[in-house]
C-alpha positions as CSV (number, residue, x, y, z in Angstrom):
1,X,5.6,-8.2,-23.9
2,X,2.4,-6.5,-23.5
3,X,1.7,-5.0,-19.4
4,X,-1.8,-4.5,-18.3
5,X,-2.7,-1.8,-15.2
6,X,-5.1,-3.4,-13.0
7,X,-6.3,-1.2,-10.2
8,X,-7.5,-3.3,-6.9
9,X,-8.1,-2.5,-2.9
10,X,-5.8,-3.5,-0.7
11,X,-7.8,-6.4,0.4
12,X,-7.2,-7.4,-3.1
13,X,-4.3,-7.3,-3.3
14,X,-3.7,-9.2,0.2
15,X,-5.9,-11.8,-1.0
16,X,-4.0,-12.6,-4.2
17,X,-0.5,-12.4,-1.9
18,X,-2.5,-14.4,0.5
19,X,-3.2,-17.5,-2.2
20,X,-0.1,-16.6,-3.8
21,X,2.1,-17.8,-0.9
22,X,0.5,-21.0,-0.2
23,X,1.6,-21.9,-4.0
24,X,5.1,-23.6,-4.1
25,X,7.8,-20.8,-4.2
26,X,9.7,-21.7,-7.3
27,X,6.0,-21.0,-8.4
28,X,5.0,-17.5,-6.6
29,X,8.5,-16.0,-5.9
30,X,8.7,-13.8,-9.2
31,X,5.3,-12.6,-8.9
32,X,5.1,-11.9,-5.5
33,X,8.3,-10.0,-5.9
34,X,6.4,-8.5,-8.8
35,X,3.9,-7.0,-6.9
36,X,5.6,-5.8,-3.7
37,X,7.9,-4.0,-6.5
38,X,5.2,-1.9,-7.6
39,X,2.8,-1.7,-4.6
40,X,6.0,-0.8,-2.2
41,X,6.2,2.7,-4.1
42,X,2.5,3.5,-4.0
43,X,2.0,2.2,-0.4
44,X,5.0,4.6,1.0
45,X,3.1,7.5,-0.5
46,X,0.0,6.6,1.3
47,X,1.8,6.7,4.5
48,X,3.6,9.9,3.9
49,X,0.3,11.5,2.9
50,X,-1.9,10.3,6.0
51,X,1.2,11.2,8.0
52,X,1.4,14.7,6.9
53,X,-2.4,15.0,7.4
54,X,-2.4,13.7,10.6
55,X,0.0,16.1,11.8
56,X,-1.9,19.3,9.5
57,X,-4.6,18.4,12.3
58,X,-2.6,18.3,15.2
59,X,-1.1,21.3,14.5
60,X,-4.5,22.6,13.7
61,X,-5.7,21.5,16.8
62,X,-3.1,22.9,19.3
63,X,-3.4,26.5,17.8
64,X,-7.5,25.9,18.1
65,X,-8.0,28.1,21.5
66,X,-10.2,25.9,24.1
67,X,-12.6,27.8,26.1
């Protein structure tokens, strides 16, 4: 079988979930399954990286010296 890469926003992708759950579930199951599968990975690293930013500023911040 032949894959395609899409690349879409998260809004995209909520949309399709979105129309994809009010189809009947014998109908959407696989490929909702299908997409949490390969967003899950992606979306983890997101939150890792934003993490580790956020705290790369506080830490920034409390060694800042107020006046």
């Amino acid at each position: 079988m032949t894959t395609l890469k899409l690349e879409l926003t998260i809004e995209q992708v909520n949309a399709i979930l979105q129309v994809l759950g009010g189809v009947a579930y014998i109908q959407s199951a696989g490929l909702i399954n299908l997409i949490q599968d390969q967003v899950g990975p992606q979306v983890r690293e997101m939150q890792i990286a934003e993490a580790k930013a956020l705290a790369e500023q506080e830490a920034s911040n409390e060694s800042t010296p107020t006046a």
